[in-house]
C-alpha positions, 0 to 999 in steps of 0.5 A: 603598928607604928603609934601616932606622934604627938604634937610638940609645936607649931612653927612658920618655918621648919627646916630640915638639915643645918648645913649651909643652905638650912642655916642661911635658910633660917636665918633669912626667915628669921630676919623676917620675924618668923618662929622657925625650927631647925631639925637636924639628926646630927649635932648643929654643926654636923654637916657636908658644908664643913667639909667643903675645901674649895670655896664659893665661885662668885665673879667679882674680880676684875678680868671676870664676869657672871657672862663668863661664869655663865658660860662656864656652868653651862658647858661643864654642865653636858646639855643639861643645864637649866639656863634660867636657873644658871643665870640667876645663880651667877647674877647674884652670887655677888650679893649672897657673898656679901650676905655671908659676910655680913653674917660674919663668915671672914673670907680670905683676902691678900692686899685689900682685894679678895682671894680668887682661887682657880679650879677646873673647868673655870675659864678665871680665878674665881673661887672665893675661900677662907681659912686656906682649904678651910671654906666650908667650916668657915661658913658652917661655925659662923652661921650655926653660931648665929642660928643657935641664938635665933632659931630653935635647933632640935639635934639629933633627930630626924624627920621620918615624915613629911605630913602632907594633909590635902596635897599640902606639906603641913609639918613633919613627923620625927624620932629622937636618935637618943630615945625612940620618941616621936613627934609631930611639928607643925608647920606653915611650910617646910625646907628640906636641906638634908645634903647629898646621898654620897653614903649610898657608895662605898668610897666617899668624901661625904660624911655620915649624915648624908644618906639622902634624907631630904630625897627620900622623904620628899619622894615618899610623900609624892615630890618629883626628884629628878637627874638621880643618875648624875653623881659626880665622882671627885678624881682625887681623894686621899684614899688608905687603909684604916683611914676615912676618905679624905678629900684634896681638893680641885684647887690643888690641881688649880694651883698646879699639881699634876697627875701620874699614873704609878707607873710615871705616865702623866696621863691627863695631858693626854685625856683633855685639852685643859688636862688637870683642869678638865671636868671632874667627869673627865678626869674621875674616868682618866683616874679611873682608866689608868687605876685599871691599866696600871692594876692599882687602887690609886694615882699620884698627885704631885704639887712638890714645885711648890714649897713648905710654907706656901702649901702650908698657908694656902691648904693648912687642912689638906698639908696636916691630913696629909702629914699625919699620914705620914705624906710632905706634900712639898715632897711626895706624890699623894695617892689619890682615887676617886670617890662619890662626892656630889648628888647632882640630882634631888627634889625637883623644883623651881627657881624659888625653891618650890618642889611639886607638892605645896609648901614643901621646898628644897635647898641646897644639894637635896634639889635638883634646881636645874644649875648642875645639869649631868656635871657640876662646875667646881665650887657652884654648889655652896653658891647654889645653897645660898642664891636658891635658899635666899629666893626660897625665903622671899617665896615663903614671905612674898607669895605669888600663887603656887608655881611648881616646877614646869612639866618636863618632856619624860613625865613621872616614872615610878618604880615597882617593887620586884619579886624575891625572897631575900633579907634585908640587906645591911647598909655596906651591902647597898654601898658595895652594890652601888660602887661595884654596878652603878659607879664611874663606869656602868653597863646596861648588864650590872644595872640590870642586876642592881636594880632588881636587888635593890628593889628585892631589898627594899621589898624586904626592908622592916620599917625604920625605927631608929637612926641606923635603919632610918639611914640605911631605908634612905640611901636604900631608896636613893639607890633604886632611883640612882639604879633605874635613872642610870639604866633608862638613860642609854647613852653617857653624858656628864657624870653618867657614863654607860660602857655599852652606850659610850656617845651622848645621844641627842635624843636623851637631853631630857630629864628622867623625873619620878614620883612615888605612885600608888603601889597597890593600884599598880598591882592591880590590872589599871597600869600595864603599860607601867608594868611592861616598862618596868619588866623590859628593864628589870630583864 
């Protein structure tokens, strides 16, 4: 029997994760006077938002508009997308831009006029970088500089509760990585902003921290989490033996690289009338199709029109990883694949950051906002974090009365535990499973079998007790709401796509939305019907 925390403290504002949308979260309070606590299981600067290339979409140059903008989410989106959300996303990227400036983030600029970058599925040049390709740790050092002096930073601990007393989250129970110990935080309100659950698949450009945390947590103590089928697969990592995934990003092909099979087919003019430029659903599944006709394991990406120099200037990080790789860029074609890179679903909330239960909220990629729909428009994820972060804290601090997230047409699922007498599994086993049965391309038959062994390995599960088994009963969890999201929904829309439901079906553009229900009153004889779902899809 676990023993209980003990108290260590009492805060306005706990914030859990320090990438981009916990930091600016936490400094956005603290510029409200509030005592605030950022808990993070890695080092403060460990985050997904360091590795973020591309850079922030924000409509500020002269031919473009938050119209555009608008437009533009929306369609890549595949029917999904929440259009109030959207609208205050790209209305109000211009002012979270200049947030980030006056919180000292040096974005690139050529002449006295800002850089604008074009990626896919943008109809303008609208993708504001710094430092090349090197957007993301921009933002991540000039902020967790800032915080450190503001905020009080806990490194290398992670929360394994979220307390919640009379249907209030009320603070946070965590374990030092370092030394076991458990503690408990108090808290008048708590973000969650743990990043995405990319570690639940073998190949990813995520690092290691982000195993869904924030998803599971929230959904383990009764939150909503909604659109978990949606990951989105970037077409084009580099990808090699003895190596970790390195991402090249979308602006690569914004610049003007191509696609080839090995074989010299250029296929994605072909696949989409914006070819290169197409969604990244698009063109992960292209990658994906001519990876299997050709039977390699990658692609080639070329961008040798363009010269030493330039490439070296404008993407330093990608042109250094690639050449220590042995690869000129300026030269040779790039072997690139996809990876899983982007949770498009999370912790369902409202505009103001509000989850379902009360003064628990969620920032960044951990919620599910509504702006992404089934398919992610390039380089609106770091604006996310910024624009629904800043709304988060004027909700903390300019209350209302409470306002969840409206009723959505599916209602709450859950998930039931399935019979079996099988092990634990190790974290590979969950990642293979999850690349092998719930990746680019699904069938109702391999969702089927991930699902009950996944549910048979999580029946199996002992409790977590350090950070390696706190990670794998993460994205162990994840995976089943991946898993039973991804076989519910029979049709394939934006990053979903079934094989055996190949149309996007009308009738599905809805929301799949769970929440954790009372196990025990489930295996009693009070919920049926609940259970005859359960075995319809489980075979």
């Amino acid at each position: 029997m676990t023993s209980s925390p003990t108290s260590s403290g009492s805060y306005d504002l706990v914030v859990v994760g320090s990438g981009i949308a916990g930091l600016y979260a936490a400094l956005q309070a603290r510029e409200h006077g509030a005592r605030v606590l950022v808990v993070t299981k890695g080092s403060i600067e460990e985050a997904s938002t360091r590795y973020a290339q591309g850079g922030i979409a924000a409509a500020v140059g002269p031919e473009d508009s938050p119209e555009d903008h608008l437009r533009d989410t929306i369609e890549a989106g595949a029917g999904l997308v929440d259009e109030e959300a959207a609208r205050i996303l790209v209305f109000e990227a211009a002012d979270r831009i200049a947030d980030l400036v006056r919180y000292g983030v040096r974005f690139d600029s050529s002449n006295g006029a800002v850089s604008l970058g074009r990626e896919a599925a943008h109809s303008a040049a609208r993708i504001i970088h710094a430092g090349g390709d090197a957007t993301g740790l921009e933002i991540e050092l000039s902020l967790s500089a800032l915080a450190q002096r503001e905020a009080t930073i806990l490194e290398h601990t992670f929360a394994d509760r979220i307390i919640v007393e009379d249907g209030r989250a009320v603070g946070i129970a965590t374990i030092n990585g370092d030394t076991g110990a458990r503690a408990r935080y108090d808290a008048t309100n708590v973000i969650l902003a743990t990043g995405g659950a990319g570690q639940m698949y073998r190949t990813t450009t995520n690092p290691v921290v982000s195993t869904g945390d924030g998803v599971a947590l929230a959904y383990e103590c009764g939150a909503e989490v909604m659109d978990m089928e949606f990951t989105q697969f970037h077409p084009t990592a580099l990808v090699l033996p003895g190596r970790p995934v390195f991402l090249i990003s979308e602006a690569v092909r914004g610049e003007g690289a191509l696609l080839y099979s090995t074989d010299g087919v250029r296929f994605m003019e072909h696949a989409h009338p914006l070819a290169e430029l197409a969604p990244r659903d698009v063109v992960a599944r292209a990658t994906y199709a001519e990876m299997a006709r050709t039977g390699s394991d990658h692609v080639l990406l070329d961008i040798t029109a363009k010269d030493a120099d330039w490439l070296a200037a404008r993407f330093p990080q990608i042109c250094a990883q690639c050449m220590d790789a042995g690869l000129d860029m300026s030269k040779d074609r790039i072997p690139v694949s996809p990876a899983a890179h982007y949770t498009m679903g999370g912790v369902r909330t409202n505009t103001w950051g509000e989850t379902t239960i009360a003064g628990l909220f969620a920032v960044g990629e951990t919620a599910n906002t509504g702006v992404h729909g089934a398919n992610r428009l390039a380089s609106n994820s770091l604006l996310e974090t910024v624009v629904f972060a800043k709304r988060t804290v004027e909700r903390l601090f300019e209350p209302g009365t409470y306002d969840p997230p409206p009723a959505r047409t599916e209602g709450a699922l859950s998930l039931l535990p399935a019979a079996g007498n099988h092990t634990a599994p190790t974290a590979q086993q969950v990642r293979d499973l999850m690349w092998d049965k719930v990746g680019i391309v699904r069938t109702g038959e391999g969702l089927r079998a991930a699902a009950i062994q996944l549910a048979q390995w999580m029946a199996w599960l002992p409790e977590a007790h350090d950070r390696t088994s706190h990670d794998l009963h993460a994205i162990l969890v994840c995976a089943r709401l991946a898993t039973e999201a991804a076989l519910r929904r029979e049709e394939s829309r934006g990053a979903h796509y079934r094989e055996d439901f190949p149309e996007t079906v009308e009738a599905w553009r809805r929301h799949l939305v769970f929440r954790q229900t009372n196990i025990a009153a489930l295996e009693g004889a009070n919920d049926t019907d609940e259970k005859e779902r359960w075995r319809e899809h489980a075979g």
